[in-house]
PALUMBA-105031 format. One line per 5 residues: number of its first residue (from 1); for each residue x, y, z of C-alpha. Coordinates in steps of 0.1 Angstrom, whole numbers, always signed. Example, Ala and Ser with C-alpha at 12.3 -4.5 7.8 and 13.67 -1.06 7.14 Angstrom:
PALUMBA-105031
1	+123,-45,+78  +137,-11,+71
//
This chain:
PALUMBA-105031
1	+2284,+361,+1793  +2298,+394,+1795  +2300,+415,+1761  +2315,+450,+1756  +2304,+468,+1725
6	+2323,+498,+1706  +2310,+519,+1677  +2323,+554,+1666  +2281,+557,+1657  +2255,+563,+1685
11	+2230,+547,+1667  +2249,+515,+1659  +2260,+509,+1692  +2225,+514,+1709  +2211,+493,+1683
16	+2239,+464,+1688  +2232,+468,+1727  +2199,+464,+1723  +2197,+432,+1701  +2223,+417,+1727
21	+2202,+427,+1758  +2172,+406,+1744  +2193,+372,+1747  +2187,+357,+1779  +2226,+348,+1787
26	+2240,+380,+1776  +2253,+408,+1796  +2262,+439,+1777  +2284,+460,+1804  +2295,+489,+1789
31	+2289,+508,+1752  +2320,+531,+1739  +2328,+548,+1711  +2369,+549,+1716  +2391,+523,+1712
36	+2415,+540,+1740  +2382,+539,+1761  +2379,+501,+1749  +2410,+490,+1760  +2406,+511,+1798
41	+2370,+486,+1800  +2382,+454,+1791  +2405,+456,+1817  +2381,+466,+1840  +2356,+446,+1833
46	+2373,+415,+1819  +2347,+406,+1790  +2344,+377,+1775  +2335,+392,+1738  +2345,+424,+1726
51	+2314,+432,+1698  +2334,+464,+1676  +2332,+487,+1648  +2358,+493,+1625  +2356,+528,+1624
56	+2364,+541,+1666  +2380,+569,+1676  +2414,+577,+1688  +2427,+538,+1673  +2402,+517,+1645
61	+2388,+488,+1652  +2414,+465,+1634  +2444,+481,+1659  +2417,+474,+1690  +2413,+435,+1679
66	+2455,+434,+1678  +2459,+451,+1711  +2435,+431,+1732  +2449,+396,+1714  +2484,+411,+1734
71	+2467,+419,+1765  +2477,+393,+1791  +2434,+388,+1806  +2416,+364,+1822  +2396,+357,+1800
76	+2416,+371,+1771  +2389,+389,+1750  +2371,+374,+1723  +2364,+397,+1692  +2334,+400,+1667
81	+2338,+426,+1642  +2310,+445,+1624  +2318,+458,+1590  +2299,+482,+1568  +2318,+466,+1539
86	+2323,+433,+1526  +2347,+435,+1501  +2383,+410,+1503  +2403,+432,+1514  +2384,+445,+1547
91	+2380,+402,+1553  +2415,+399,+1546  +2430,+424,+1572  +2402,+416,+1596  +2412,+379,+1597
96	+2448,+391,+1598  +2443,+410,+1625  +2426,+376,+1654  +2394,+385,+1649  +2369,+356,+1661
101	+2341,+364,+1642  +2332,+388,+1611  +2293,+399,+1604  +2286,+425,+1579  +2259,+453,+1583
106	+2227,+433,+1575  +2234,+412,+1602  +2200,+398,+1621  +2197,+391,+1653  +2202,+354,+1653
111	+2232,+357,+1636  +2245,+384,+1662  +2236,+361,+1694  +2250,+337,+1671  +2287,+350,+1662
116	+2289,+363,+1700  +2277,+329,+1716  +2309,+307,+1690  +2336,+338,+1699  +2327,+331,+1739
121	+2333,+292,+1730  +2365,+299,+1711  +2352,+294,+1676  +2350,+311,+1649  +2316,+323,+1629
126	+2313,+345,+1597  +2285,+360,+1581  +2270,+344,+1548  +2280,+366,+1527  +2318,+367,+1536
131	+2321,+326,+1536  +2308,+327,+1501  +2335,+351,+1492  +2358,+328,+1512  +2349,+299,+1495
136	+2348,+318,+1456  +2387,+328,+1464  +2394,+289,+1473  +2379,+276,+1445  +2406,+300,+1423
141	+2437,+289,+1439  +2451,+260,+1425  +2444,+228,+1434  +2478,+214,+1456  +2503,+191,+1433
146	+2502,+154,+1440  +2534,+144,+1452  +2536,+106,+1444  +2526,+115,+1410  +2557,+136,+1399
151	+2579,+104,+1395  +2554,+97,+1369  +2556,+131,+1352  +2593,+131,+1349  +2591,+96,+1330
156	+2573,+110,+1303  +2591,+130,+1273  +2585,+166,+1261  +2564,+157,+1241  +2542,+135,+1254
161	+2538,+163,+1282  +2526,+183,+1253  +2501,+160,+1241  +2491,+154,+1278  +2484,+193,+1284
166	+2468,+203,+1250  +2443,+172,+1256  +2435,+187,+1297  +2429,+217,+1276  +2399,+202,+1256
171	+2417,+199,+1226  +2407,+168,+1203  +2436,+150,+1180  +2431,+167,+1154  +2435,+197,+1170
176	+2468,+183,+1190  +2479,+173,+1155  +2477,+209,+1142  +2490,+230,+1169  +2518,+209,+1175
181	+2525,+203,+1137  +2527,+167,+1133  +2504,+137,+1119  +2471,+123,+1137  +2486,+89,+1137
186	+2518,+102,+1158  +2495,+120,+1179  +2474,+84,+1182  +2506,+69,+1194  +2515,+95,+1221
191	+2479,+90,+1235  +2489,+50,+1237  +2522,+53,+1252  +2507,+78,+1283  +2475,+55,+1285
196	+2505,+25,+1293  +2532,+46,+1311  +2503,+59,+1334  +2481,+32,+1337  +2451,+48,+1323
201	+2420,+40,+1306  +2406,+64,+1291  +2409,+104,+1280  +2392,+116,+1314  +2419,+97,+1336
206	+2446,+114,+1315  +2426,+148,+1322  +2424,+145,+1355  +2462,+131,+1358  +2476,+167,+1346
211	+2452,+185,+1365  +2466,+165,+1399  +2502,+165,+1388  +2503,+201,+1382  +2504,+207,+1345
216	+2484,+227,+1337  +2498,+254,+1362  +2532,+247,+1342  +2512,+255,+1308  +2497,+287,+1323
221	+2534,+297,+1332  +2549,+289,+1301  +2519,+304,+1278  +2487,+297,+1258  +2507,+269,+1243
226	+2518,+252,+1272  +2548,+248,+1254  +2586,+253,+1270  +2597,+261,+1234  +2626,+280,+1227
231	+2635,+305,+1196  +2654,+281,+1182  +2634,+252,+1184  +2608,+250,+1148  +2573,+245,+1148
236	+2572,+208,+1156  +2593,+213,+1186  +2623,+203,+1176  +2657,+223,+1178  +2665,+234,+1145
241	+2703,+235,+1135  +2722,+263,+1138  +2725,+285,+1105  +2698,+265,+1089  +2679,+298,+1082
246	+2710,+315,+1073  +2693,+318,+1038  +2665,+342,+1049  +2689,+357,+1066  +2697,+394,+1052
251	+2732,+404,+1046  +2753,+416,+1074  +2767,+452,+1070  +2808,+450,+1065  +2834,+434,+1046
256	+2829,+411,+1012  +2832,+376,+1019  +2855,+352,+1009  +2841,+352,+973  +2857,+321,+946
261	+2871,+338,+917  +2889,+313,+889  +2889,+283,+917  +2906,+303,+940  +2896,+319,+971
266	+2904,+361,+962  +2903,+370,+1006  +2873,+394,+991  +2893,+412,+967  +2876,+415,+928
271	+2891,+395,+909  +2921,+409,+886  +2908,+423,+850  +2919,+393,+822  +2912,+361,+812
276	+2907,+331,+838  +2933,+311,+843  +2926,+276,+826  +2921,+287,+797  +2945,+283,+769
281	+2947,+318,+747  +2963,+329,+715  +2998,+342,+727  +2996,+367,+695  +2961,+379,+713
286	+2975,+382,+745  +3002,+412,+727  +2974,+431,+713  +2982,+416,+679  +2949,+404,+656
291	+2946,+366,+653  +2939,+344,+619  +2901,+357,+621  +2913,+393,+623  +2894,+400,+654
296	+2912,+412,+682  +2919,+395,+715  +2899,+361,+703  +2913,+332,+724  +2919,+298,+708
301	+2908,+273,+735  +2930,+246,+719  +2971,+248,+724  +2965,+225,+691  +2953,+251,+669
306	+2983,+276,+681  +3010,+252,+669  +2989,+249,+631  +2988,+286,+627  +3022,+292,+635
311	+3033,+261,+609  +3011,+274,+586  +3023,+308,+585  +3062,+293,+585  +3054,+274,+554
316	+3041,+304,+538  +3075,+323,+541  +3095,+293,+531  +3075,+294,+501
//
């Protein structure tokens, strides 16, 4: 098996030749420290792995993997990459990039003979430490949506999806009760009506049904709640009516409203200086003129007790 091996570094690639010259079915056939100078070898010497750097000189090691994935050889190349850093986004680009194998900078000598001998056999090895970051980023994605089960999420109501999310959250039903502002019984029934529209058992299966149906990545979306709420809507989740908070409501800068005056509508004029209308008045008061009780302007509220002053008063001149 023939093996090229480039390094910017003396050191490293003496020390990388030298581990790969101990292995019985290894051939290391040239050392370079240029990635032009890599690309002149491999077609010279048509290797069958290509053990590199990342840090070369005239192109880097990443732009050496591309090239030689291009280059039309027989045998195209193989490439193992050795990295001084093991952080994502080194993997990320290195991956990106074809390479067949990544080992990081305490890489032993198995492992070496290793990651070369799966390249040569078109596989793919990485050191420890970069599948453990592998699988750690995995294990945050989110898990894939069940498709058969979304036929079952649309069946269910708002609300029930609400119930459904706040329990996958840990929540117990009291707590369901609370956040979503309604009664322990109605949260009791919800619970029954999933358990039978689902066809589950228990609490678990209903956990693991929103995790597999995609839920909870909805609830993250929407917010702590989980809730698709809008303004309008009041705290038990239903849509409030419009202007039913128009009493807390402070007053609008502009023109006086239609305000009653006397049973009549005044178009937001004040209403005109006298008595209201409806009411029966002295017509002697009305002039300015004192009444029977010598005060001025008093109203009789009786068009009774007009007609008895006014015969009183006649009877008095007669007399």
């Amino acid at each position: 098996m023939r093996v090229l091996v480039c390094d910017r570094l003396s050191i490293v690639r003496h020390g990388l030749s030298a581990l790969l010259a101990a292995e019985e079915d290894i051939e290391v056939i040239d050392e370079t420290g240029s990635g032009i100078d890599a690309m002149v070898l491999a077609r010279r010497h048509q290797p069958h792995v290509v053990v590199t750097g990342l840090a070369l000189d005239g192109i880097s090691g990443l732009e050496l993997v591309r090239r030689l994935n291009q280059e039309d050889l027989d045998p195209k190349p193989r490439v193992v990459v050795l990295s001084m850093m093991e952080n994502e986004d080194t993997i990320s680009r290195v991956l990106h990039a074809g390479a067949n194998g990544l080992l990081v900078k305490e890489v032993t000598r198995e492992q070496l003979g290793s990651a070369v001998r799966a390249a040569a056999d078109g596989q793919t090895m990485l050191a420890p430490q970069v599948a453990t970051r592998l699988v750690d980023w995995f294990r945050r994605q989110e898990a894939p949506t069940e498709t058969p089960l979304q036929s079952e999420v649309e069946s269910l109501t708002a609300r029930e999806r609400e119930v459904l999310t706040l329990f996958a959250r840990g929540l117990s039903i009291e707590d369901v009760a609370a956040e979503l502002f309604i009664g322990t019984t109605t949260v009791r029934t919800h619970v029954y009506r999933l358990r039978c529209k689902l066809g589950l058992k228990d609490r678990a299966q209903l956990v693991s049904f929103a995790y597999r149906a995609g839920l909870m990545q909805e609830a993250r979306r929407l917010g702590p709640g989980g809730s698709d709420r809008s303004p309008a809507d009041g705290p038990s989740g239903r849509r409030t009516a419009p202007g039913a908070d128009r009493k807390s409501r402070p007053p609008v800068d502009g023109p006086p409203r239609r305000t009653p005056v006397n049973g009549r509508v005044a178009n937001g004029r004040p209403p005109v200086d006298g008595p209201a209308r409806g009411t029966s008045v002295n017509r002697r008061a009305m002039n300015g003129r004192p009444s029977h009780d010598g005060s001025p302007g008093s109203g009789m509220v009786n068009g009774r007790a007009d007609k008895t002053e006014h015969s009183t008063r006649a009877a008095r001149t007669r007399t």
